[in-house]
C-alpha positions in Angstrom: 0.0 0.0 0.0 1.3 3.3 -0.6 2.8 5.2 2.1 1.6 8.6 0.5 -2.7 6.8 0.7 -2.2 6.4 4.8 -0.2 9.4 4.9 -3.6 11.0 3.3 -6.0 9.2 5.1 -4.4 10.5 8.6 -4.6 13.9 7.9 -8.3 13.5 6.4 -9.0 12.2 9.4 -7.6 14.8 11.4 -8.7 17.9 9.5 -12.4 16.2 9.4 -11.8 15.5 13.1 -11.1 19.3 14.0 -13.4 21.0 11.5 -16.5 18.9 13.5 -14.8 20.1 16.8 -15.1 23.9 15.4 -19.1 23.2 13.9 -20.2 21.2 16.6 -18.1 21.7 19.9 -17.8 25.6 19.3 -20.4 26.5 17.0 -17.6 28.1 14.6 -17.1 26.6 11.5 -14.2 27.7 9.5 -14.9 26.1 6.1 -17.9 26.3 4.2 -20.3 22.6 3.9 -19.0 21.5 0.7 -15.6 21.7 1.3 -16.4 19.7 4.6 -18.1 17.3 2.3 -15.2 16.6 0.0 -12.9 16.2 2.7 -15.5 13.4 4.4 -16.2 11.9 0.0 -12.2 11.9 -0.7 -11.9 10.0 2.9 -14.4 7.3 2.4 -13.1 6.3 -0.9 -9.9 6.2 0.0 -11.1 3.5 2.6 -13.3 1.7 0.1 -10.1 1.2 -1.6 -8.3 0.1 0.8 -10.9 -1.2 3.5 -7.8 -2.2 5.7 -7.1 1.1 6.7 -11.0 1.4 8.6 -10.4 1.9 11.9 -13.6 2.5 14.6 -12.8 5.9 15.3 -13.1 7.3 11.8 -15.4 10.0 11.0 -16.9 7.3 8.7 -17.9 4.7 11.3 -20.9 7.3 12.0 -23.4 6.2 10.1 -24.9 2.7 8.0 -24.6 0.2 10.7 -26.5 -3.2 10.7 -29.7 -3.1 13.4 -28.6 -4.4 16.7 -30.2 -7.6 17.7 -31.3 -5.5 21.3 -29.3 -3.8 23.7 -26.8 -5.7 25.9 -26.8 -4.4 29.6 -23.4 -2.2 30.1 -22.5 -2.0 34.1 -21.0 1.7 35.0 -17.9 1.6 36.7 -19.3 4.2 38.9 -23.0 4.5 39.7 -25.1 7.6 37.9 -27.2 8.5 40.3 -30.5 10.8 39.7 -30.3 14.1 41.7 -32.8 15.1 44.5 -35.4 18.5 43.4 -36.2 21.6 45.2 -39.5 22.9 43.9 -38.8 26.5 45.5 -35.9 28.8 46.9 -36.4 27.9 50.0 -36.0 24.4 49.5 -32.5 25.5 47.7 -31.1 27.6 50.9 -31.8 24.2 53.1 -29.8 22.5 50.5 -26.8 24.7 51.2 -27.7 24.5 55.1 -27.3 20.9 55.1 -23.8 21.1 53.0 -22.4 23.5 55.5 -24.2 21.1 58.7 -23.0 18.0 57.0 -19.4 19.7 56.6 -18.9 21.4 60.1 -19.2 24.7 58.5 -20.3 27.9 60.2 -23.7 29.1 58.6 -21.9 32.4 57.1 -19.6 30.5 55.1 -20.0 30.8 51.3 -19.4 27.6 49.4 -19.0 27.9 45.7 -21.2 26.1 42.8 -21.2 25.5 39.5 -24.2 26.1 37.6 -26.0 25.0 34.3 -29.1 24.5 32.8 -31.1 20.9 33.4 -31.2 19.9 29.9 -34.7 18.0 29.0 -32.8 15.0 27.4 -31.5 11.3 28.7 -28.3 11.0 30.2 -25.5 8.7 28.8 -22.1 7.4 29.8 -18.9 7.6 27.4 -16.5 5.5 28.4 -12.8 6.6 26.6 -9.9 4.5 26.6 -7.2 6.1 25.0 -9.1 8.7 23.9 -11.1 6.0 21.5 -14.8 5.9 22.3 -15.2 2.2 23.2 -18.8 1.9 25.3 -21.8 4.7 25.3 -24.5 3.4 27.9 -27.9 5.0 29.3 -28.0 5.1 32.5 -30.3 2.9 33.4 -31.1 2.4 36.9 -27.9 4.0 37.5 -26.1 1.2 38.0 -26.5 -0.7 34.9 -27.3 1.0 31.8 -27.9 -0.1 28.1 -25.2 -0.4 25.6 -26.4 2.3 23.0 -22.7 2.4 21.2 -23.8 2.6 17.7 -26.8 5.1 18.2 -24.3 7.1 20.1 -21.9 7.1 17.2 -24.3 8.6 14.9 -24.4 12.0 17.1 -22.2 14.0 15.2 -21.5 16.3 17.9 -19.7 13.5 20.0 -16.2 12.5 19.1 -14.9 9.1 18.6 -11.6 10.0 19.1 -10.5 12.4 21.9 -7.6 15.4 20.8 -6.8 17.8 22.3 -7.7 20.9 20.8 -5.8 23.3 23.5 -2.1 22.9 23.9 -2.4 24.1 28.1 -5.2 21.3 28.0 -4.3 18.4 30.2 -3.4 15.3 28.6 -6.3 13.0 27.2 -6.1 10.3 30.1 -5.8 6.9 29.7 -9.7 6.2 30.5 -12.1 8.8 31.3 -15.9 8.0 31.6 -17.8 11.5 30.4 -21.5 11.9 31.5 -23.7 14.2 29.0 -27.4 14.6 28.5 -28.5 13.5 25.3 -31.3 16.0 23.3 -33.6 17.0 20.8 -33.7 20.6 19.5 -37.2 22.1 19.4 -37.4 22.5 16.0 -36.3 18.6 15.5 -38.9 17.6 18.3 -41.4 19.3 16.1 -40.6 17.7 12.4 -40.3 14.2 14.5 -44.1 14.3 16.0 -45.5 16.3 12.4 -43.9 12.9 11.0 -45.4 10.8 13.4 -48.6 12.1 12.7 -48.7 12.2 9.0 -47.6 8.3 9.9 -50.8 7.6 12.6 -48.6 7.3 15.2 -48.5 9.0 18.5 -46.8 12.2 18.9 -44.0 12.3 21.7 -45.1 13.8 24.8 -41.9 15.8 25.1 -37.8 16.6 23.7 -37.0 13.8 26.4 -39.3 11.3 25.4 -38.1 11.8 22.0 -34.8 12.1 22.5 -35.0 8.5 24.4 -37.1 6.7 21.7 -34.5 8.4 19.2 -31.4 7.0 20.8 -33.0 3.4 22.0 -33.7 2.9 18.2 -32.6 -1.2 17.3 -31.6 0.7 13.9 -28.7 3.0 14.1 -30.0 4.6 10.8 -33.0 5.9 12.5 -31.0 7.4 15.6 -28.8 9.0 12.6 -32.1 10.7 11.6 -33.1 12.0 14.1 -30.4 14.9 14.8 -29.6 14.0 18.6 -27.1 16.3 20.1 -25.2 16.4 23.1 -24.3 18.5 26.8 -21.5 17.1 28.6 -21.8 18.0 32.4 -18.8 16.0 33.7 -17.1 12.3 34.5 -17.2 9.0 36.6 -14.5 6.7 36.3 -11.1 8.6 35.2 -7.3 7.1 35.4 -3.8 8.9 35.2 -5.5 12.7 35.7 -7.2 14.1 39.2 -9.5 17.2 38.4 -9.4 19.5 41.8 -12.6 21.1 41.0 -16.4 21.0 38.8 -15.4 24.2 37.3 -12.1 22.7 36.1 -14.0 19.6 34.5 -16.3 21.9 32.7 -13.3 24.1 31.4 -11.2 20.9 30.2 -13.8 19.0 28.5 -14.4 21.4 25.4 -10.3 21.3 25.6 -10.9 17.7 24.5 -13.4 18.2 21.8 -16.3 17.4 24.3 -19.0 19.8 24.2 -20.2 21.5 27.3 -23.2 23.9 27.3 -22.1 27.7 26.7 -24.7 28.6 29.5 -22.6 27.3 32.4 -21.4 29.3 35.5 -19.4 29.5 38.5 -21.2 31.4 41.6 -19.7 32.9 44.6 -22.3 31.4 46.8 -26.1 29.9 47.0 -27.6 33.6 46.0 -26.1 33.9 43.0 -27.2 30.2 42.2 -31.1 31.5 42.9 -30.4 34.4 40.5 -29.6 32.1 38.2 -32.0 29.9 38.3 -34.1 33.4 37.5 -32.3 34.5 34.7 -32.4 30.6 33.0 -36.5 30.9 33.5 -36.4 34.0 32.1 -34.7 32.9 28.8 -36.0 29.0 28.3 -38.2 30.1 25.9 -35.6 31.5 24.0 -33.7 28.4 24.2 -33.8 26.0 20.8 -33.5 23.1 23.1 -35.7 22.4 26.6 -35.1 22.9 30.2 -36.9 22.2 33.1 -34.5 23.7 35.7 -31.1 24.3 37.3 -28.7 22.0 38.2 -26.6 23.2 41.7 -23.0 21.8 42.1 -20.5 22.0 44.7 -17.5 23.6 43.3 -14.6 21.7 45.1 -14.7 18.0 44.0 -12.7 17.0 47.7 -15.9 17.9 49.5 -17.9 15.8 47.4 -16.2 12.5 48.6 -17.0 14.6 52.2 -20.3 14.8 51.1 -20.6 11.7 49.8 -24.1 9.7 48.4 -27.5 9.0 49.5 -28.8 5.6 48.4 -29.8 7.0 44.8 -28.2 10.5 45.2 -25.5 12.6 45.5 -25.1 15.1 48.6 -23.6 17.8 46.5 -26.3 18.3 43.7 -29.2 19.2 43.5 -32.1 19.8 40.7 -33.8 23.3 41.3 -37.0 22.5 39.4 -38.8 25.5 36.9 -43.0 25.4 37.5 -44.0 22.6 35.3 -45.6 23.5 31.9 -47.3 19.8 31.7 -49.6 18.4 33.9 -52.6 16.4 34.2 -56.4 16.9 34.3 -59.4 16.5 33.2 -61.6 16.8 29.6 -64.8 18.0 30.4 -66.0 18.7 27.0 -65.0 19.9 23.1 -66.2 22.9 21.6 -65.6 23.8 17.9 -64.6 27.3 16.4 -64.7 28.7 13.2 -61.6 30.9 12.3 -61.0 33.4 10.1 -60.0 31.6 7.0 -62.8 28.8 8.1 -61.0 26.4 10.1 -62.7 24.7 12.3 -60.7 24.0 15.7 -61.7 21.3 18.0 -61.1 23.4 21.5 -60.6 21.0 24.8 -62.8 22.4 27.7 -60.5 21.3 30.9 -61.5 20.7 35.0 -59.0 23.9 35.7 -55.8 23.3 36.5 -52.3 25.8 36.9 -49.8 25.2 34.5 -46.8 27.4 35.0 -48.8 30.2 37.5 -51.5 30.5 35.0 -55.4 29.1 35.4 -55.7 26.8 32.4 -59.4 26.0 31.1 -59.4 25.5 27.5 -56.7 23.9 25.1 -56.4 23.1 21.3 -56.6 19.7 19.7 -55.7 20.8 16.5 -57.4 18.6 14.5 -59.4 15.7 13.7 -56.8 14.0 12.8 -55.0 14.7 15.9 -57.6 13.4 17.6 -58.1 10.0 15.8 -54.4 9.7 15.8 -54.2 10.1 20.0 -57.4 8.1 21.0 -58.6 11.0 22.7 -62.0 10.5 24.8 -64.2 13.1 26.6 -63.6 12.2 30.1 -60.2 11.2 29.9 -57.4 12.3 31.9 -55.4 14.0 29.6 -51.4 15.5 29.5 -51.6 19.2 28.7 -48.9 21.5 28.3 -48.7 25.5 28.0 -45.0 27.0 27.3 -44.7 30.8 27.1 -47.5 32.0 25.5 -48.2 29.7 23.3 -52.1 28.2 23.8 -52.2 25.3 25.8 -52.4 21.9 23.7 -53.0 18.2 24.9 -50.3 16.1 24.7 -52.0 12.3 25.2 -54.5 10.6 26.9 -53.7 8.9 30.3 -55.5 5.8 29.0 -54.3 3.8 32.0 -56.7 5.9 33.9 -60.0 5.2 31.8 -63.3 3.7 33.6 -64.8 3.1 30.5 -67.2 6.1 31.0 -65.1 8.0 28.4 -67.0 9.5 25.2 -66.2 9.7 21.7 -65.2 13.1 20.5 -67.5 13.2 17.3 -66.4 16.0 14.5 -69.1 17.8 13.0 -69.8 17.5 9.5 -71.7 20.7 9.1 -70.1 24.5 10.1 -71.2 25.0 14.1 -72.4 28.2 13.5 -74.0 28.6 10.1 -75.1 24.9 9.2 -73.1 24.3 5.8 -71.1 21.4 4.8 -67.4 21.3 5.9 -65.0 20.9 3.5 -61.5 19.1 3.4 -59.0 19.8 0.9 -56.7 16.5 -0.1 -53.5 16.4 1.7 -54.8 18.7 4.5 -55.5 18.0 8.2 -58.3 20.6 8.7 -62.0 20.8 7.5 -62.7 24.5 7.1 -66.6 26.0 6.4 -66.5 27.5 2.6 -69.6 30.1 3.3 -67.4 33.3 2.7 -70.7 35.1 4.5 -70.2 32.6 7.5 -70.6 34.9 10.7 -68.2 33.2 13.0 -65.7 33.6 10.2 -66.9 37.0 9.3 -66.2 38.6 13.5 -62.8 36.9 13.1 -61.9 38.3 9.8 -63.2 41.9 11.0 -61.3 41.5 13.7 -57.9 41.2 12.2 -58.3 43.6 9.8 -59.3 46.0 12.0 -56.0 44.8 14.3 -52.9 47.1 15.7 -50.5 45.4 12.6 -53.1 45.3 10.0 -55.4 48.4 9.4 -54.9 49.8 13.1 -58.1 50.6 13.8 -58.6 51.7 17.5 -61.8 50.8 19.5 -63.0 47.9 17.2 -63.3 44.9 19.0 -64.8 41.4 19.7 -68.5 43.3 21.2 -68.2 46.0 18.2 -68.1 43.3 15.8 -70.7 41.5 17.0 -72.9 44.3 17.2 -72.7 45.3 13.3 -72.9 42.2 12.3 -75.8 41.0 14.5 -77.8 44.3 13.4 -76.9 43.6 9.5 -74.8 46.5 9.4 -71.5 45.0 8.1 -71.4 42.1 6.1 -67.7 41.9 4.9 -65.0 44.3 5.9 -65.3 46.7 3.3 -68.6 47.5 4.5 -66.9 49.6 7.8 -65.9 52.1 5.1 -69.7 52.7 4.0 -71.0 53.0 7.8 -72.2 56.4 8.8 -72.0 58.1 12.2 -75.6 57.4 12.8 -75.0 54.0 12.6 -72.7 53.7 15.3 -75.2 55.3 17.4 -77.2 52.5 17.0 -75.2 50.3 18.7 -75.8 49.5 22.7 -73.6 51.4 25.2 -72.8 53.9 22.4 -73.1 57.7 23.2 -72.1 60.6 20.6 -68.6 60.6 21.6 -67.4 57.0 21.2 -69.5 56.5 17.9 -67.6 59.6 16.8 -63.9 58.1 17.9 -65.2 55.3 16.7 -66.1 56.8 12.7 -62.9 58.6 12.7 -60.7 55.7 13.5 -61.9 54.1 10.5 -61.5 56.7 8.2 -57.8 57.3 9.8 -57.3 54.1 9.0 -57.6 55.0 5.3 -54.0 56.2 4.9 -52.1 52.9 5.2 -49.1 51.1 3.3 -49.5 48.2 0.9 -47.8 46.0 3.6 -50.3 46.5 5.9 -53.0 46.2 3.7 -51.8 42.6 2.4 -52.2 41.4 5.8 -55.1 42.7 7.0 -56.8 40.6 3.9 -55.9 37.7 6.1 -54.6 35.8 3.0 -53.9 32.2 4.5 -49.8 32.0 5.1 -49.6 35.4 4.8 -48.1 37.1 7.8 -46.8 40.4 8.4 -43.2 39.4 7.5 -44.6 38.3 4.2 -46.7 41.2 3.7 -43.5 43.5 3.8 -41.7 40.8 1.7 -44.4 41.2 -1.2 -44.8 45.0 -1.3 -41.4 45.2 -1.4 -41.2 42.9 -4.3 -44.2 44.4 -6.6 -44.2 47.6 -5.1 -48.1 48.2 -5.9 -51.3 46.2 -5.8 -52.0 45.7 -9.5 -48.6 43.8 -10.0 -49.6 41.4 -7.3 -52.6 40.5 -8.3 -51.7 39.8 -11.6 -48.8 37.8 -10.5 -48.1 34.5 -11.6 -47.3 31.6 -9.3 -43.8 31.4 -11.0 -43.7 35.4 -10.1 -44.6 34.5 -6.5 -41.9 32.1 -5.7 -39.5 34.0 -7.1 -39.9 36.5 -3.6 -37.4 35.1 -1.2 -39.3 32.8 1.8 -42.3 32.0 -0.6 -43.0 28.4 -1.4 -45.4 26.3 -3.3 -47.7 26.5 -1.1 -47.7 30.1 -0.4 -48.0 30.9 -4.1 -50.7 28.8 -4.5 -52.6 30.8 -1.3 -51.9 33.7 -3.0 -53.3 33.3 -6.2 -56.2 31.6 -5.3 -57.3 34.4 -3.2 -56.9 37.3 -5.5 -58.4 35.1 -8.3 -61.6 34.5 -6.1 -64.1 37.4 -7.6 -65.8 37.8 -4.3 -62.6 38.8 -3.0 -61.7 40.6 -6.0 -64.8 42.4 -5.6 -64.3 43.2 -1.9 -61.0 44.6 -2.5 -62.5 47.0 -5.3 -64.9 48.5 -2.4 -62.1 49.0 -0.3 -60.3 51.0 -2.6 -63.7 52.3 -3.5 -64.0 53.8 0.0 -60.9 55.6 -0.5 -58.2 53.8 0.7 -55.0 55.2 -0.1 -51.7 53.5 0.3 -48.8 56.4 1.3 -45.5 55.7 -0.3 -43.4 54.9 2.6 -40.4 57.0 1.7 -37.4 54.6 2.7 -34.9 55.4 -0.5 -32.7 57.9 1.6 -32.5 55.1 4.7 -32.2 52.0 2.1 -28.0 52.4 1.8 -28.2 51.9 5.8 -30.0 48.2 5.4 -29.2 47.0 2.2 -27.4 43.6 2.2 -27.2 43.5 5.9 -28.9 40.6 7.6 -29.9 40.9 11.1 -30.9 38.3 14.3 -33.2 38.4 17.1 -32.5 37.8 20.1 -34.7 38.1 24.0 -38.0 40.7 23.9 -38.2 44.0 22.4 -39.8 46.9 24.3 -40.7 49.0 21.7 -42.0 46.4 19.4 -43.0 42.8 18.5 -40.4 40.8 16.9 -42.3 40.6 13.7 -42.6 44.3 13.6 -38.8 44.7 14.3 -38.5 42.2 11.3 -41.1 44.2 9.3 -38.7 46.6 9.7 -35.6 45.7 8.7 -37.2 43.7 5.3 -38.7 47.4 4.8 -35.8 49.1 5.0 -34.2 46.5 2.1 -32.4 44.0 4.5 -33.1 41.2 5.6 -33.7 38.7 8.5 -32.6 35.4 9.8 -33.5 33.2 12.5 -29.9 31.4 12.5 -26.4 33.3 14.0 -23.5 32.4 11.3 -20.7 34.2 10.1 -22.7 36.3 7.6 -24.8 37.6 10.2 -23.9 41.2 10.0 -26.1 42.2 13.2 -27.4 40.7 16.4 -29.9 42.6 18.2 -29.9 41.6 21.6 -33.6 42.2 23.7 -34.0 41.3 27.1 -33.8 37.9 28.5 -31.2 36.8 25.1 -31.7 33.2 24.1 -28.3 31.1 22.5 -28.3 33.2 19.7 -26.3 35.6 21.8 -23.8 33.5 23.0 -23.7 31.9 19.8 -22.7 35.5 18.4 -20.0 36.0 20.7 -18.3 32.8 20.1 -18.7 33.6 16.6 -17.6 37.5 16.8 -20.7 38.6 15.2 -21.6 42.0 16.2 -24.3 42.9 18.9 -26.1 45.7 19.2 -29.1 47.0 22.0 -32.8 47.3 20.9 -31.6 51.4 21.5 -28.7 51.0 19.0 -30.9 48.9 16.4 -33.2 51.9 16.8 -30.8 54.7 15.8 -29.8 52.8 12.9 -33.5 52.2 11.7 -33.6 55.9 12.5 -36.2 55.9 15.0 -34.2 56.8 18.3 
């Protein structure tokens, strides 16, 4: 064999080794995909020609093994033990009482922790020997785990070799046992369970459940799928090396190409743990992965052999729980509503229950399909879950818990509020009612045109709608154009001076941009980010009505199915014939004058990051796209700004690994020119 092909195959190796350190250890990647991708073709077939030089810890081992017959159980040379919760802060400052009891300390003293965010994953065990991956268990029942080797291999953010990456790193030791929590990102957990449905099958109930079906998977081609990624959070059995502290192992690890969370701290004392536990609740929803808490370590490793164990867990640790955001109650009863565009959504009525400090009485089910496809009963108990602000959904059915009392949840065939047939369009989940004139439809349609982002127009709301509609005085939204003073007047609780108000916040609302016009129409898929995109792109109304779907999808974000939504609606002549009112009525769309501010925001590409005060994130994005830049919701290299809210998410401290510039809501502001 020539010595040139293994000199070649080493340094592939090595150069494919490092560049998946910088992507998925550091989040920095210093070549471009397709240059990683010829590196990884020229590698494998240089081993296909000469198959002897396959070793197990080539980047190519990764992926395309044979399905395991099961799982073999896989001992750990030291037990993994769970850690014990505190549900409050007060259950965290007895924690650090009964360290400094346990210890002989006096109560003043200050004992140092790490800190780091509870990932919502399953936790493994790598075992290393000479810096070769050899064994990657669960952890079972913390004593004897579940060999999970080849799933493991398929992570791509886990090494199979051990280098060191930092030349004051310690050397790799001779065998080192890591501990990480395996995960799902959101946006994986989401694709998964959209899958799952489209397939029949039961969604996951959560990013842990997932990640655990994902990585138990007889079929390491399945695991590869599924885009599992890794936290390390530190080590069990190690030989030839003596860390002195936590801190120390979370420093060295990276050093080694093992990836440790960005988010992690060292704190002074059991306050600054609490605060952190604050500022972490304050930015999981910013996250792209989940958490369910804190985890609270003592710093100095001697005083955890002090401290020592419990009989399933350690003295030193300890889980400081978030409020859940799933728990269990009870279906009293489903309701259906008709939205705007005519969907009809199956609504859960609940026995109420808190979820995350808020009263929960109502969530979605989506669909019927997400019904059928969960077995979901009235009078089950039932998993529901509420993060941020997003509506509470049902997760599953306790079905262990039925009495056999339970009801069939039967979809209605006919609209709930105006009696006509429902209709389904092929390859879509939801029936929707096609009576344009539908009233149910109609209040929801007035009501978001009449919205803050859409037409703007002040004092129309649910009780207003109702009222014109229920007197006959508005039967599609151009008709508030046409209403007169007096007919406000009509309407119960209404004296001279709010029907006035009233009358002149419609015709205020006259003066508007094509943007906002587009999405008050409420054209299905079209949101205020795609309103901007489009008025940019034909600049008037004519030109995108007349558009072509080809035309469409030539605008940057807009897909088949966007086009499609699109046309359809302004080829519909009731719509067409709505829209001729409007402008009828006088609407007149301003030219927003954005040429001299254009140089500022052309070809620059902005993030996101934690809550605006001055504005939504879509409006901040409505912005920039206005303003001829454009937006992202991924930090790279070409990002050109971060704009960093309160309570920032990963993308900030993805930015500053990357050197990508950040800059305040204020800053982002003054170049918008609205200081």
């Amino acid at each position: 064999m020539p010595q040139e092909v293994i000199e070649r195959v080493k340094k592939l190796r090595e150069e494919i080794e490092y560049h998946n350190y910088r992507y998925y250890v550091l989040d920095s990647p210093v070549i471009s995909d397709a240059e990683y991708d010829a590196l990884m073709r020229e590698l494998r077939e240089l081993e296909e020609r000469y198959p002897e030089l396959i070793t197990p810890d080539s980047p190519t081992q990764r992926v395309g093994f044979k399905p395991a017959e099961g799982f073999k159980e896989v001992p750990h040379a030291e037990p993994m033990l769970s850690l014990d919760d505190a549900m409050n802060e007060n259950e965290v400052l007895e924690f650090d009482k009964r360290i400094k009891k346990f210890l002989g300390f006096p109560e003043n003293t200050s004992i140092e922790y790490t800190v780091e965010p509870k990932i919502d994953g399953l936790a493994v065990e790598l075992v290393y020997e000479e810096g070769i991956l050899k064994v990657g268990a669960t952890r079972g029942d913390g004593y004897v785990g579940e060999d999970v080797t080849l799933n493991i291999k398929t992570i791509k953010s886990i090494p199979l070799k051990l280098k060191k990456f930092d030349e004051n790193s310690p050397e790799i030791p001779p065998r080192i046992d890591v501990r990480g929590e395996v995960y799902l990102n959101k946006d994986e957990f989401e694709k998964i369970n959209q899958e799952r449905i489209r397939r029949g099958e039961p969604p996951f109930a959560n990013p842990r459940n997932a990640a655990a079906g994902s990585l138990r998977q007889l079929d390491p081609s399945i695991t590869a799928k599924r885009k599992l990624d890794i936290f390390f959070y530190g080590i069990g059995k190690i030989e030839g090396y003596t860390f002195k502290t936590q801190w120390e192992v979370l420093q060295t690890l990276p050093k080694w190409g093992l990836k440790v969370n960005p988010l992690v701290k060292l704190v002074k004392n059991i306050q600054e743990a609490i605060a952190y536990h604050h500022e972490m609740e304050k930015k999981r929803q910013e996250l792209p992965y989940e958490i369910d808490g804190i985890v609270i370590k003592v710093n100095d490793l001697f005083l955890w052999e002090k401290l020592g164990t419990k009989a399933r867990s350690p003295r030193y640790a300890i889980a400081y729980k978030f409020q859940p955001t799933q728990v269990t109650t009870k279906l009293l009863n489903v309701v259906f509503q008709v939205g705007r565009t005519g969907a009809i959504t199956p609504v859960a009525i609940l026995k109420p229950v808190q979820i995350g400090g808020v009263i929960v009485e109502r969530a979605t089910l989506h669909n019927e399909d997400y019904i059928k496809n969960l077995d979901i009963k009235i009078g089950d108990w039932v998993l529901v879950q509420r993060a941020g602000d997003v509506i509470p959904q049902i997760i599953m059915p306790i079905k262990e818990r039925r009495i056999g009392e339970e009801k069939e949840i039967k979809f209605p065939t006919e609209c709930p509020r105006c009696g006509t047939k429902l209709v389904k369009k092929p390859g879509e989940a939801v029936w929707r009612c096609p009576n344009p004139n539908c009233y149910a439809s109609l209040i929801r349609k007035i009501l978001h045109f009449a919205s803050r982002n859409a037409m703007n127009i002040e004092g129309l709301g649910e009780k207003v709608a109702k009222d014109l509609v229920d007197r006959g005085l508005v039967e599609n939204i151009a008709d508030l154009y046409y209403l007169r003073l007096e007919d406000f007047l009509r309407l119960p609780g209404f004296a001279y001076k709010k029907a006035k108000n009233l009358y002149e916040a419609i015709q205020k609302s006259k003066k508007t941009n094509l943007a906002r016009f587009l999405y008050a129409l409420g054209i299905r898929h079209v949101g205020e980010a795609m309103a901007q995109l489009l008025a940019q792109k034909f600049k008037t109304l004519e030109n995108l009505m007349n558009s072509s779907m080809a035309d469409l999808m030539t605008v940057e974000g807009v897909g088949y199915e966007v086009a499609k939504s699109i046309v359809e609606f302004f080829r519909n002549e009731q719509n067409r014939a709505i829209i001729k009112r409007l402008l009828d009525a006088g609407i007149i769309f301003e030219e927003e004058k954005t040429e001299e501010v254009i140089p500022k925001l052309q070809g620059l590409t902005f993030v996101f990051t934690g809550a605006l005060k001055s504005m939504t994130r879509d409006q901040a994005k409505a912005r920039v796209l206005s303003l001829g830049g454009k937006v992202s919701d991924h930090v790279s290299k070409n990002i050109d700004y971060v704009v960093v809210g309160e309570a920032p998410g990963s993308k900030y401290q993805k930015a500053l690994t990357l050197g990508v510039k950040t800059i305040t809501e204020e800053e982002f502001l003054k170049l918008i020119g609205e200081a």
